[in-house]
Backbone of each chain as ProteinMPNN parsed JSONL, in Angstrom:
{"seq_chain_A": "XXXXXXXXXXXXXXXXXXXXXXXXXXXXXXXXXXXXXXXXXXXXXXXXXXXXXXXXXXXXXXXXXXXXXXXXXXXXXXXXXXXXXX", "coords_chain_A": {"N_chain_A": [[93.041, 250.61, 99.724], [91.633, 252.203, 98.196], [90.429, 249.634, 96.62], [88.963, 248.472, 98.519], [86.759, 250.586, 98.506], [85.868, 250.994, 95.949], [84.593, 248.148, 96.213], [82.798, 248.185, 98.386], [81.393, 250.038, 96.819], [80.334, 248.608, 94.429], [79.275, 246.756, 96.31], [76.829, 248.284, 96.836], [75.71, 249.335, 94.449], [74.56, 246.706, 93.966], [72.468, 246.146, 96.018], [71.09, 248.56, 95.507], [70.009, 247.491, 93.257], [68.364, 245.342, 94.395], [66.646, 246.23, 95.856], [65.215, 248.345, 94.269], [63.903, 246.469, 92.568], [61.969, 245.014, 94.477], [60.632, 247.44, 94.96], [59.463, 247.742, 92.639], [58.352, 245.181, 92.008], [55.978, 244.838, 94.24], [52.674, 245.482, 95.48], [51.346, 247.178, 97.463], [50.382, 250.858, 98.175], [52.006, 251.212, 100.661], [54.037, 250.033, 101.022], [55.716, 250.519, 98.171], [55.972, 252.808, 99.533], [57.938, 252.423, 101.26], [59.908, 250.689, 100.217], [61.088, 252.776, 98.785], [62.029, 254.635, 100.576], [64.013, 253.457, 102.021], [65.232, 253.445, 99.518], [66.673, 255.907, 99.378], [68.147, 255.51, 101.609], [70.108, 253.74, 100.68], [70.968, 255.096, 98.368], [72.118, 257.498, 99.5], [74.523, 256.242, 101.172], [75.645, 255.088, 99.362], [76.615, 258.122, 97.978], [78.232, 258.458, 99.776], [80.283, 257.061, 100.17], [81.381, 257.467, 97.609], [82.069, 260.135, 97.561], [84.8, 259.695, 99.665], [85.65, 257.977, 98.121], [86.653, 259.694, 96.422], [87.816, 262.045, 97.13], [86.124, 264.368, 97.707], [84.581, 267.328, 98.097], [82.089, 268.139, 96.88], [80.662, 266.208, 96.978], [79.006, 265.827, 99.433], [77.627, 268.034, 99.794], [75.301, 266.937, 98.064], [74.555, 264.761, 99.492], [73.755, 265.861, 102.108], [72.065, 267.461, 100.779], [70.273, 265.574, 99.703], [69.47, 263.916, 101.688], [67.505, 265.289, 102.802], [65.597, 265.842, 100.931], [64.901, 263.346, 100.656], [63.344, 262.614, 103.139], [61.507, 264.527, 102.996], [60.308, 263.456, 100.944], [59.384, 261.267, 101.875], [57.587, 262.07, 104.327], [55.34, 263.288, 102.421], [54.171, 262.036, 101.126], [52.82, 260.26, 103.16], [51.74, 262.085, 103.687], [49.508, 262.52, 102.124], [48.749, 259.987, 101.281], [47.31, 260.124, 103.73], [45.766, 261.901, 103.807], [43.808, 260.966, 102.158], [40.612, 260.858, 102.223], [39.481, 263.042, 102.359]], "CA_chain_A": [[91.904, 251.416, 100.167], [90.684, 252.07, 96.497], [89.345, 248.513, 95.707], [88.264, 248.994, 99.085], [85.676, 251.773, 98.432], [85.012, 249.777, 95.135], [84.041, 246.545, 96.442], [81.875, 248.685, 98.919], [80.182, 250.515, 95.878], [79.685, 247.081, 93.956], [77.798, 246.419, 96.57], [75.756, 249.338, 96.964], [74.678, 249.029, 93.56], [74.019, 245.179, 93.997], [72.023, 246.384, 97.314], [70.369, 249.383, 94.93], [69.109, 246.845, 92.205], [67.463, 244.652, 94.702], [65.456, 247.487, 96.46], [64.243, 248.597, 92.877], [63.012, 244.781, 91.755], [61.397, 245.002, 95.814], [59.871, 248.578, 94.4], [58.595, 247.788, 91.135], [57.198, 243.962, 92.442], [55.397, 245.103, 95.37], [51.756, 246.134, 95.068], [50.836, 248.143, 98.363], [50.953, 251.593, 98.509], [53.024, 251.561, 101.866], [55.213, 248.829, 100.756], [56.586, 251.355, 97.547], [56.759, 254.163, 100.287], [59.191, 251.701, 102.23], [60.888, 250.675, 99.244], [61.662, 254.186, 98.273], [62.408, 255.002, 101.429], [65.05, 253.017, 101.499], [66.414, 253.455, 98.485], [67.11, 257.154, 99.49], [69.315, 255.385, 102.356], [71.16, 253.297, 99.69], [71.874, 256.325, 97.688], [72.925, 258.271, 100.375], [75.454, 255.651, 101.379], [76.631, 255.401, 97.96], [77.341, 258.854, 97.816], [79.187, 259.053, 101.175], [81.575, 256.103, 100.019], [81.776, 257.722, 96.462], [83.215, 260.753, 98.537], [85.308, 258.927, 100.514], [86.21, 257.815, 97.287], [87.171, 260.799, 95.113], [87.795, 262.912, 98.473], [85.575, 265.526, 96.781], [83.902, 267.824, 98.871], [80.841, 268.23, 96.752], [79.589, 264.958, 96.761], [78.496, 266.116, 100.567], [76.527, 268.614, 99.831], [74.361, 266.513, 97.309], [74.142, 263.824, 100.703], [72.959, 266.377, 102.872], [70.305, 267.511, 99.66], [69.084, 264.049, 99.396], [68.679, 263.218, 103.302], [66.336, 266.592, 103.46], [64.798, 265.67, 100.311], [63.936, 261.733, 100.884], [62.782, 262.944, 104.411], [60.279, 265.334, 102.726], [59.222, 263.507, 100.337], [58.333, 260.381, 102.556], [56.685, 262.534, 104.689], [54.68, 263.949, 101.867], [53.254, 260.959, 100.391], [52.306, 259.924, 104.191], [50.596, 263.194, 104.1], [49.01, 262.278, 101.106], [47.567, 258.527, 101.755], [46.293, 260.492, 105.154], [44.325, 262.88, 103.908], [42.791, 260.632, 100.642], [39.133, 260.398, 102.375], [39.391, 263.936, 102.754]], "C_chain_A": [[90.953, 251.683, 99.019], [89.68, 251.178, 96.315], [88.263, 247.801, 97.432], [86.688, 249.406, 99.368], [85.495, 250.998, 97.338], [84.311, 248.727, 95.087], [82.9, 247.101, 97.035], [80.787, 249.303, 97.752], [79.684, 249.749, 94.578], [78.388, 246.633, 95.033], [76.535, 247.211, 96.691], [75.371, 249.55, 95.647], [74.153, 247.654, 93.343], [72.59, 245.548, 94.793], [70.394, 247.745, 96.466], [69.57, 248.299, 93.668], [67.727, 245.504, 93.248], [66.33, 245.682, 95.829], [64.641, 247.995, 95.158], [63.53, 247.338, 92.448], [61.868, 244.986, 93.17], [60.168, 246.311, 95.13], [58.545, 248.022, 93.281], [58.049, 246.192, 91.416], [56.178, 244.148, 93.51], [53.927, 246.0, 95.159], [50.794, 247.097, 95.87], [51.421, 249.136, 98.056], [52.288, 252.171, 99.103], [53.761, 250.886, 101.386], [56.318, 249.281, 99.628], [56.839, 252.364, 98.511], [58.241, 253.846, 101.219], [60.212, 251.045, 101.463], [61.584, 251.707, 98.712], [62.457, 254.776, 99.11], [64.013, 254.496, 101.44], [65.865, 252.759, 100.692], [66.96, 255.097, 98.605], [68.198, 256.875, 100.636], [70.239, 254.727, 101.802], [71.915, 253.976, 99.301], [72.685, 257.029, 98.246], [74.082, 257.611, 100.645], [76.256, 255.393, 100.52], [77.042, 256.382, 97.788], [78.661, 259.308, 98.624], [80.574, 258.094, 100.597], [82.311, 256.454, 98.77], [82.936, 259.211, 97.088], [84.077, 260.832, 99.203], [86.487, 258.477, 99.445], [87.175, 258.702, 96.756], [87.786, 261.879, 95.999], [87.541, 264.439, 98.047], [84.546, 265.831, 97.788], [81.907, 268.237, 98.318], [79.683, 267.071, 96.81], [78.41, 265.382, 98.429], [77.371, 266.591, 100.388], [74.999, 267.963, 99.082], [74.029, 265.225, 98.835], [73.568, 264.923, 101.692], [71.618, 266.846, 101.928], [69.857, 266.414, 99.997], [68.831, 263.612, 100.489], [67.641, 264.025, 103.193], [65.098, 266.279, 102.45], [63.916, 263.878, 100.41], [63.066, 261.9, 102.185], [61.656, 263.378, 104.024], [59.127, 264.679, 101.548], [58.484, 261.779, 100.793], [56.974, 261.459, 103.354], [55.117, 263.286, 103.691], [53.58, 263.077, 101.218], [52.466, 260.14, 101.784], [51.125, 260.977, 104.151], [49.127, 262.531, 103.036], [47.696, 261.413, 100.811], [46.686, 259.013, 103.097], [45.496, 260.947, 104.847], [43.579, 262.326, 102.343], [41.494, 260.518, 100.914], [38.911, 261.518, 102.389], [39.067, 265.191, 101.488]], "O_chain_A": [[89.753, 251.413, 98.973], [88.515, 251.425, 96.005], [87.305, 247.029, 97.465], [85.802, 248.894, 100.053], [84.811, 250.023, 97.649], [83.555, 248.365, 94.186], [81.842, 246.758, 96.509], [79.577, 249.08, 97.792], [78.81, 250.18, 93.827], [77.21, 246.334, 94.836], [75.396, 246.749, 96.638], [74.314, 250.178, 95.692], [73.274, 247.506, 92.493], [71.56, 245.24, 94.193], [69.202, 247.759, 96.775], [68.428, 248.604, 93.324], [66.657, 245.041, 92.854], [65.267, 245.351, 96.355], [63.41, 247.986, 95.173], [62.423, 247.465, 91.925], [60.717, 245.133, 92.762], [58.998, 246.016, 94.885], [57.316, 247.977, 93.246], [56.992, 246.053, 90.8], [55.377, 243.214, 93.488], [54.022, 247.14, 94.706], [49.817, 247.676, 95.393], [52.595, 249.086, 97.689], [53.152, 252.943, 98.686], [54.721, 251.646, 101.264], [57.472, 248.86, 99.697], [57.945, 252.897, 98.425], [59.147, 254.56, 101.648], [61.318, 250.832, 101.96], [62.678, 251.515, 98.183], [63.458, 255.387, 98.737], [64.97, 255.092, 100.945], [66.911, 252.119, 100.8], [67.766, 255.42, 97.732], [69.091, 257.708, 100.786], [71.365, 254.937, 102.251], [73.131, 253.941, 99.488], [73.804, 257.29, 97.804], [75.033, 258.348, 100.382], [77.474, 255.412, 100.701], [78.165, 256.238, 97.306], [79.613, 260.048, 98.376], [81.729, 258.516, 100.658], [83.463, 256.069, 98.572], [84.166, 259.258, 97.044], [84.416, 261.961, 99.557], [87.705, 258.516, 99.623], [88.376, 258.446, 96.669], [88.365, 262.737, 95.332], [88.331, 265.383, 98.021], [83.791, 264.997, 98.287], [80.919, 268.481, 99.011], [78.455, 267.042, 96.73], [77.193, 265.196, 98.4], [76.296, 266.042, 100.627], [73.873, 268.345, 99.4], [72.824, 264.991, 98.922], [72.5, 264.475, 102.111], [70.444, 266.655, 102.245], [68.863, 266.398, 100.723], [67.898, 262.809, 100.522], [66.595, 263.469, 103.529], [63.921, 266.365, 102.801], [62.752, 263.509, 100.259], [62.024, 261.246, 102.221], [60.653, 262.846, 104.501], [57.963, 264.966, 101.265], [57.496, 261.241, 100.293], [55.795, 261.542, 103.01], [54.091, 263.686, 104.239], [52.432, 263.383, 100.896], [51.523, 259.405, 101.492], [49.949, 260.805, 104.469], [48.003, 262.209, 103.421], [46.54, 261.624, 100.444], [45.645, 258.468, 103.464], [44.381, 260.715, 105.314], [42.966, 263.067, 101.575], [40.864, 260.06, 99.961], [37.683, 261.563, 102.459], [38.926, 266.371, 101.81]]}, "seq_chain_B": "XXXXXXXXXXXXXXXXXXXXXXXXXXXXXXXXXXXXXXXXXXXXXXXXXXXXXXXXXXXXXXXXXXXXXXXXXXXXXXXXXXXXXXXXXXXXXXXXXXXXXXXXXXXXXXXXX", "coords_chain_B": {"N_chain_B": [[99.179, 255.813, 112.678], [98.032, 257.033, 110.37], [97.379, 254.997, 108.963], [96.021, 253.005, 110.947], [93.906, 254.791, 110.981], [92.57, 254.568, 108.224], [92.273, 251.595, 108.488], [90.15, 251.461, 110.121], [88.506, 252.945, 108.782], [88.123, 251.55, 106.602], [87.114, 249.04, 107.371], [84.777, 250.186, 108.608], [83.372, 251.43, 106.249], [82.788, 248.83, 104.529], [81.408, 247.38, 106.438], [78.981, 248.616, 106.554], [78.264, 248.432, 103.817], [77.815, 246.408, 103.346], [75.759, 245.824, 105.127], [73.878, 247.554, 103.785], [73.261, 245.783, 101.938], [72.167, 243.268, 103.578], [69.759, 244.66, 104.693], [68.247, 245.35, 102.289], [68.034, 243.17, 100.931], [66.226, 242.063, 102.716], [64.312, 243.845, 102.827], [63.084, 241.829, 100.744], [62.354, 239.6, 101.666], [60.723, 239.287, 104.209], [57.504, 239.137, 105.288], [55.113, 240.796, 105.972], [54.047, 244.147, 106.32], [54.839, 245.618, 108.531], [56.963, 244.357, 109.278], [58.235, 244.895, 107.354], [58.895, 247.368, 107.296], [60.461, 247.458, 109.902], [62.781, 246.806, 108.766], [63.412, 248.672, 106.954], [63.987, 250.792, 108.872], [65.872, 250.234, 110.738], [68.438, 248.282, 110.191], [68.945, 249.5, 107.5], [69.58, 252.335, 108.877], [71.614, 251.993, 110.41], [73.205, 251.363, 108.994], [73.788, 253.336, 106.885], [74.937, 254.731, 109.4], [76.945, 253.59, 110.004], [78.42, 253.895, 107.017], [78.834, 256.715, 106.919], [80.344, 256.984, 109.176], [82.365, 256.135, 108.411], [83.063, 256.885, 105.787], [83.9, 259.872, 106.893], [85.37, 259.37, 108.24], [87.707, 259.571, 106.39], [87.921, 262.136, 104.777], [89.706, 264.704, 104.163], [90.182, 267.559, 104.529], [88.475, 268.695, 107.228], [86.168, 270.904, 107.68], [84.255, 269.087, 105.326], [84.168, 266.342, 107.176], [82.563, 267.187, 109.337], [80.548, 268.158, 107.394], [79.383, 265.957, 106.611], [78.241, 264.699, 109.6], [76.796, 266.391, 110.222], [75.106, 265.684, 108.499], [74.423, 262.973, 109.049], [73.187, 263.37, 111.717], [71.096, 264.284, 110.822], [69.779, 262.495, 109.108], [69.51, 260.661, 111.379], [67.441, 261.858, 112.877], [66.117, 262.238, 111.337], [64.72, 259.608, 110.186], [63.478, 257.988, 112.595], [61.041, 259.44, 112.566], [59.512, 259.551, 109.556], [59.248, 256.959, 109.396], [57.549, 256.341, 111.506], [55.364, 257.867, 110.441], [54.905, 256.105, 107.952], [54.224, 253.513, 109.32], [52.211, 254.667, 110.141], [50.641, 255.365, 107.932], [50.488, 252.893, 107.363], [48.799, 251.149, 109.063], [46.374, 252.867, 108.798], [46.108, 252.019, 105.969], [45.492, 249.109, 106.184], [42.989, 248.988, 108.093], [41.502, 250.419, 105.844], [41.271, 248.06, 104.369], [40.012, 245.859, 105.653], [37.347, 246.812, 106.151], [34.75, 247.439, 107.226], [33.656, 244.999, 109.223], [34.088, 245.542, 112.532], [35.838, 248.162, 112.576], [36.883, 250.722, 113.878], [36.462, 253.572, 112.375], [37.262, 256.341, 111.856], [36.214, 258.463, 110.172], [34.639, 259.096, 107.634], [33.938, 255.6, 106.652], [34.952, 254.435, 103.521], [35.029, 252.242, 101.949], [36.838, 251.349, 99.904], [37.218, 249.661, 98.533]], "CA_chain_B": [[98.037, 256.568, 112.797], [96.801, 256.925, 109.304], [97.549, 253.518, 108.7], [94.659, 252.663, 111.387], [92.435, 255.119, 110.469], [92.481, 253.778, 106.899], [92.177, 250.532, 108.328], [89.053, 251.399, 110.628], [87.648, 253.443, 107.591], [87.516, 250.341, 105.433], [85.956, 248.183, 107.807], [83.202, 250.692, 108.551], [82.313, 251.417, 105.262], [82.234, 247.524, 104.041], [80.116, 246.787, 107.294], [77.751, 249.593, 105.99], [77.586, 248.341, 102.53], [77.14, 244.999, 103.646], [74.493, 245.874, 106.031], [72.787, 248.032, 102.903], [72.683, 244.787, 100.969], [71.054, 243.035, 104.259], [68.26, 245.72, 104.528], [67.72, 245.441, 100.535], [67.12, 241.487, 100.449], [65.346, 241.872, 104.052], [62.806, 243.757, 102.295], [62.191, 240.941, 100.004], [62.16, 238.548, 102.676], [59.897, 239.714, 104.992], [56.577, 238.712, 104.801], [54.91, 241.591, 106.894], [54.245, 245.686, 106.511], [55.566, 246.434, 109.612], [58.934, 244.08, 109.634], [59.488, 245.921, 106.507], [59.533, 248.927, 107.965], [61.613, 247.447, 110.801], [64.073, 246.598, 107.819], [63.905, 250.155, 106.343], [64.946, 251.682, 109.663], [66.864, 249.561, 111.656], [69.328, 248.067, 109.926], [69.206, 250.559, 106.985], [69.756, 253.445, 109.326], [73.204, 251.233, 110.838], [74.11, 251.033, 107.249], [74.39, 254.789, 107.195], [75.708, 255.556, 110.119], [78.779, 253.06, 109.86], [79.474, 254.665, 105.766], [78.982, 258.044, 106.907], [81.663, 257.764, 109.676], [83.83, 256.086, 107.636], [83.837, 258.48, 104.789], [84.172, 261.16, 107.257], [87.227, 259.411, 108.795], [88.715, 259.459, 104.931], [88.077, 263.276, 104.527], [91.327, 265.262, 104.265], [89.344, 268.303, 105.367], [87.513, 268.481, 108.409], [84.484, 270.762, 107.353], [83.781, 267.754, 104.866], [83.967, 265.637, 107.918], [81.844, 268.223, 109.601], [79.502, 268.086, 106.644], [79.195, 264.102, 107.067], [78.193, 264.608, 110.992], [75.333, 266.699, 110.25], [74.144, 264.797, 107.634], [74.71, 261.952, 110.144], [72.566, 263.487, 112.707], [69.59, 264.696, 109.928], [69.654, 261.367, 109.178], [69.351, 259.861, 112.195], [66.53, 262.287, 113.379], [64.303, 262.366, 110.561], [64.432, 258.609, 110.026], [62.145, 257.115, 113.397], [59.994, 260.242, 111.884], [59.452, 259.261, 108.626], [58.894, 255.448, 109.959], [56.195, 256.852, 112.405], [54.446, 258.329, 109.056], [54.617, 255.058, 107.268], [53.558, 252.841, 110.021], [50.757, 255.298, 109.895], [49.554, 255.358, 106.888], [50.228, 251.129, 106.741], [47.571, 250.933, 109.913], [45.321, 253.32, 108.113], [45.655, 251.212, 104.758], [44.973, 247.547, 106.807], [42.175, 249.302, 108.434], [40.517, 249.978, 105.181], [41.488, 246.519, 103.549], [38.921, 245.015, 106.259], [36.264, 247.228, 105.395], [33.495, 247.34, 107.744], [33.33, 244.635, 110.691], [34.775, 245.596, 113.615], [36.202, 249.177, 111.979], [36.354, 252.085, 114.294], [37.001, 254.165, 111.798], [37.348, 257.82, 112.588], [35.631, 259.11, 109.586], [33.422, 258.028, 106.627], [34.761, 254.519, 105.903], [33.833, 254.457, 101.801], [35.05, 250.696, 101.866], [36.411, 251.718, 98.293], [37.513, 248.04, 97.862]], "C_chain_B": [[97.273, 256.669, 112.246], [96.365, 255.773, 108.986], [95.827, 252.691, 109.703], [93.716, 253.224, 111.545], [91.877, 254.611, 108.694], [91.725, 252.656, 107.354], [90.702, 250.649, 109.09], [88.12, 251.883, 109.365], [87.182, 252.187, 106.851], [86.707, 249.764, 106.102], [84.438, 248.709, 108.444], [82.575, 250.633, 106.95], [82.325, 249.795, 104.592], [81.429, 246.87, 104.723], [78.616, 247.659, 106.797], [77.484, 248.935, 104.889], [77.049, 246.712, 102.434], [75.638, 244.699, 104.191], [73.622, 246.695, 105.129], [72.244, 247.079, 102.062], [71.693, 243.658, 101.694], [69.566, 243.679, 103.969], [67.63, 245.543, 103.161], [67.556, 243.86, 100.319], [66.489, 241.267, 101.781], [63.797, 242.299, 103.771], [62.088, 242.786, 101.485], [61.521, 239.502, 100.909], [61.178, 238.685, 103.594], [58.43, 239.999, 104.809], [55.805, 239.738, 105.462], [54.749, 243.533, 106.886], [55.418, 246.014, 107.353], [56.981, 245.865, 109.964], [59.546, 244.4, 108.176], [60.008, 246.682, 106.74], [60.647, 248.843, 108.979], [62.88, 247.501, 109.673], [64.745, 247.856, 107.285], [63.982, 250.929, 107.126], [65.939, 251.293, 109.997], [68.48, 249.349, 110.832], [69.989, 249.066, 108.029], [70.198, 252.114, 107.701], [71.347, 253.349, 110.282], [73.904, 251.551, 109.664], [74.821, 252.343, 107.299], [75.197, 255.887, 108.125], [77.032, 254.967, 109.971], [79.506, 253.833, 108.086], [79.661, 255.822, 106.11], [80.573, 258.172, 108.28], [82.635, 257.12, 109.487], [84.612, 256.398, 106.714], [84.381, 259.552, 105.461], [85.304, 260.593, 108.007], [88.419, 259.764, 107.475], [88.79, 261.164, 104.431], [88.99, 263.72, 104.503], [90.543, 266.654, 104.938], [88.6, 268.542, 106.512], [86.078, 269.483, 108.375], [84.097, 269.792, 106.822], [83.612, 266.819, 106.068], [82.78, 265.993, 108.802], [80.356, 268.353, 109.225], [78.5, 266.568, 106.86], [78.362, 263.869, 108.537], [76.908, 265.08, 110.68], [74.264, 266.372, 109.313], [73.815, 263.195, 108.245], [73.275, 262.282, 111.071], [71.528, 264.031, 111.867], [69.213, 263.075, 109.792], [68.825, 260.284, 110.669], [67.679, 260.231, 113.204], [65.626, 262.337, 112.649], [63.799, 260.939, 110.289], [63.339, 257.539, 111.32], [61.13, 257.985, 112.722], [58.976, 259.487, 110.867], [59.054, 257.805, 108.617], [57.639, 255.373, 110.633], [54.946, 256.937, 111.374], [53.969, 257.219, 108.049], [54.115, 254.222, 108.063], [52.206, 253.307, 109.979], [49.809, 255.154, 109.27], [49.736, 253.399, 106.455], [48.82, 250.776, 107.622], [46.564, 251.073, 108.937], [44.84, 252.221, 106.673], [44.642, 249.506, 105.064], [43.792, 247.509, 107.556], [41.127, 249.479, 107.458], [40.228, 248.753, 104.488], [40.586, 245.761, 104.521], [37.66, 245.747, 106.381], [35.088, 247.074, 106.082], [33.313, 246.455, 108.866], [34.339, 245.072, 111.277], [35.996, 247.317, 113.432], [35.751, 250.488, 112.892], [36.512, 252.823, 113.722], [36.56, 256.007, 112.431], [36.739, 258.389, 111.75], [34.557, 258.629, 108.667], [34.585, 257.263, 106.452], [34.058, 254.14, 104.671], [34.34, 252.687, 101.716], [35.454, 250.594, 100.381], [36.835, 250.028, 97.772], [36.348, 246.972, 98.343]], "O_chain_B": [[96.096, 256.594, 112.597], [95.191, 255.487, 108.751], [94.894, 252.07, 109.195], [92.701, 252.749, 112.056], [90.717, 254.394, 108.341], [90.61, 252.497, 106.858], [89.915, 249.821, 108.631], [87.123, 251.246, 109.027], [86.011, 251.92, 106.578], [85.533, 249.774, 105.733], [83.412, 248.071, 108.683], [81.6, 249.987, 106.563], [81.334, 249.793, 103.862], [80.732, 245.973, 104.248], [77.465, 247.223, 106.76], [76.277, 248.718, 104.787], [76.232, 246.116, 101.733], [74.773, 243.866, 103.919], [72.456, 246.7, 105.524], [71.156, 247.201, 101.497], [70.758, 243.129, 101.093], [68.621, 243.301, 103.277], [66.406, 245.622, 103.066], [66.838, 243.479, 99.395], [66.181, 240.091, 101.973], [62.717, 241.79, 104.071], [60.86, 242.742, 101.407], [60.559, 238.751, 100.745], [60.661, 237.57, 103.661], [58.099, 241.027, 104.218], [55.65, 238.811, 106.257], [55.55, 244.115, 107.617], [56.522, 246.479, 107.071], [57.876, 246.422, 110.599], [60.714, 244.291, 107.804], [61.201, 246.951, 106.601], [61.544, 249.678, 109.092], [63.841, 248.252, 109.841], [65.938, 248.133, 107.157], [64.08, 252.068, 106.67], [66.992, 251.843, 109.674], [69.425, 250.133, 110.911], [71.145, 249.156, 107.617], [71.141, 252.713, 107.184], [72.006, 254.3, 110.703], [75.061, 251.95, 109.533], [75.996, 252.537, 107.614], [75.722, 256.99, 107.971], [78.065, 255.624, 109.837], [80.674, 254.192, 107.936], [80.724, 256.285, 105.696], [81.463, 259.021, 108.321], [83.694, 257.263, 110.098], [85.828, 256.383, 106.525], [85.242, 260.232, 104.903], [86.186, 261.358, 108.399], [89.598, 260.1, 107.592], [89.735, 261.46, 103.7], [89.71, 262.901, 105.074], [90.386, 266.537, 106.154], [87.482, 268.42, 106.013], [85.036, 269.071, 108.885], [83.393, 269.145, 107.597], [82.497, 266.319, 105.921], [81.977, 265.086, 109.022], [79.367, 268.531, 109.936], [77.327, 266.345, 107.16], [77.796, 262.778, 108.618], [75.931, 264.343, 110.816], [73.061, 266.632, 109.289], [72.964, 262.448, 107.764], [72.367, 261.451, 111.083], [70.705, 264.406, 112.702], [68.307, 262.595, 110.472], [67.881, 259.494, 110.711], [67.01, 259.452, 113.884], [64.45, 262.457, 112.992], [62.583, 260.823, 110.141], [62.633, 256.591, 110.977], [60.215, 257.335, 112.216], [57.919, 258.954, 111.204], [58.422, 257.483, 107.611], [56.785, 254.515, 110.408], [53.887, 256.312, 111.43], [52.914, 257.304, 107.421], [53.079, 253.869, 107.5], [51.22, 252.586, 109.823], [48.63, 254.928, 109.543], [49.216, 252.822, 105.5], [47.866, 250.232, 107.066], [45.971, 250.177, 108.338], [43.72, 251.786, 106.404], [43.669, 249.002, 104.504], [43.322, 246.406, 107.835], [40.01, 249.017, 107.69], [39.108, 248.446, 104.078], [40.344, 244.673, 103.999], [36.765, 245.03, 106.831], [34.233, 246.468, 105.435], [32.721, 247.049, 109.767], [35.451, 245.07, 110.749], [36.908, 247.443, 114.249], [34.705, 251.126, 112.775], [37.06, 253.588, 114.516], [35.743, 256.489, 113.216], [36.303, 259.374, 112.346], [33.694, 257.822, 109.012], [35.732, 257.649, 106.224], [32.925, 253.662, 104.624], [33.455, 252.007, 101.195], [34.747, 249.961, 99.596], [36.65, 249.516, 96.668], [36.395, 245.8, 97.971]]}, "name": "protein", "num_of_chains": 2, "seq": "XXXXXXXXXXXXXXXXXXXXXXXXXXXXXXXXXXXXXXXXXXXXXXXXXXXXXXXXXXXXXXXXXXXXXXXXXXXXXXXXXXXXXXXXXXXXXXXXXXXXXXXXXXXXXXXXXXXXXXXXXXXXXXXXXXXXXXXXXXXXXXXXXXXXXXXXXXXXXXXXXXXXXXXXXXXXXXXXXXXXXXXXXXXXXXXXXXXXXXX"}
């Protein structure tokens, strides 16, 4: 079950380096907001399996932080590009 | 009993992390705004739900499992959201990137490109 949850979080940093190269090559606006985006569902999944891992109850609470916070801060940069004529 | 929750646990979370490494070379693949965005819900938002309920089958606790569910269901509700908002502002962007013919635009269009 160990190498398991290891193999799984090999890939979720394999999975996290090619969403950052996607990030940092990509020259639209929207296209980093959807790269980011998704790297806040990477992370999250890395933490859930790292928990899963360690069967440590705090890793949770930092996965429920970071859903509320990637949520807010897509929405914020949507807000953002909306109101730039403004 | 434990024996096949173990054994379901693993194969959720390696279908999740599999399906996070889909979504993460789908964005490179995808020639398209908007079948990015399909990429960064769809099969992103699978990803998460299969690790999250296969960490929360591995919990020894059941608030932690508990915890997992409603981070499960934040998840799952703020993500068409947050997709809505980016589709949004991708329109809005492809709307100014043509700049004047055929542009209903709703406000001053400055055409800054």
């Amino acid at each position: 079950m160990r190498a398991v949850e290891l193999a799984a979080l090999a890939i979720i940093v394999a999975a996290a380096f090619v969403c950052a190269a996607f990030v940092l090559r990509s020259h639209r606006l929207v296209d980093r907001a959807i790269g980011l985006d998704s790297m806040v569902a990477i992370l999250v999944s890395g933490m859930a399996i790292a928990a899963a891992h360690s069967a440590d109850g705090l890793w949770l609470d930092l996965v429920l932080l970071t859903v509320v916070l990637g949520f807010l801060a897509t929405v914020t940069v949507a807000r953002y590009v909306q109101r730039r004529g403004r | 009993m434990s024996r096949l929750l173990d054994f379901v646990s693993a194969v959720l979370i390696l279908t999740g992390a599999v399906f996070t490494l889909i979504a993460a070379v789908g964005l490179h693949r995808m020639p398209d705004t908007y079948r990015r965005l399909h990429i960064s819900t769809k099969p992103a938002v699978f990803a998460v739900v299969c690790t999250f309920t296969g960490a929360a089958l591995q919990m020894p606790l059941a608030p932690d499992a508990a915890k997992l569910a409603v981070a499960l269901v934040l998840q799952l509700v703020t993500a068409p959201v947050a997709a809505h908002l980016l589709g949004s502002i991708a329109e809005l962007e492809s709307q100014d990137a043509q700049a004047g013919p055929a542009s209903s635009g709703n406000d001053s269009t400055t055409s800054s490109t």
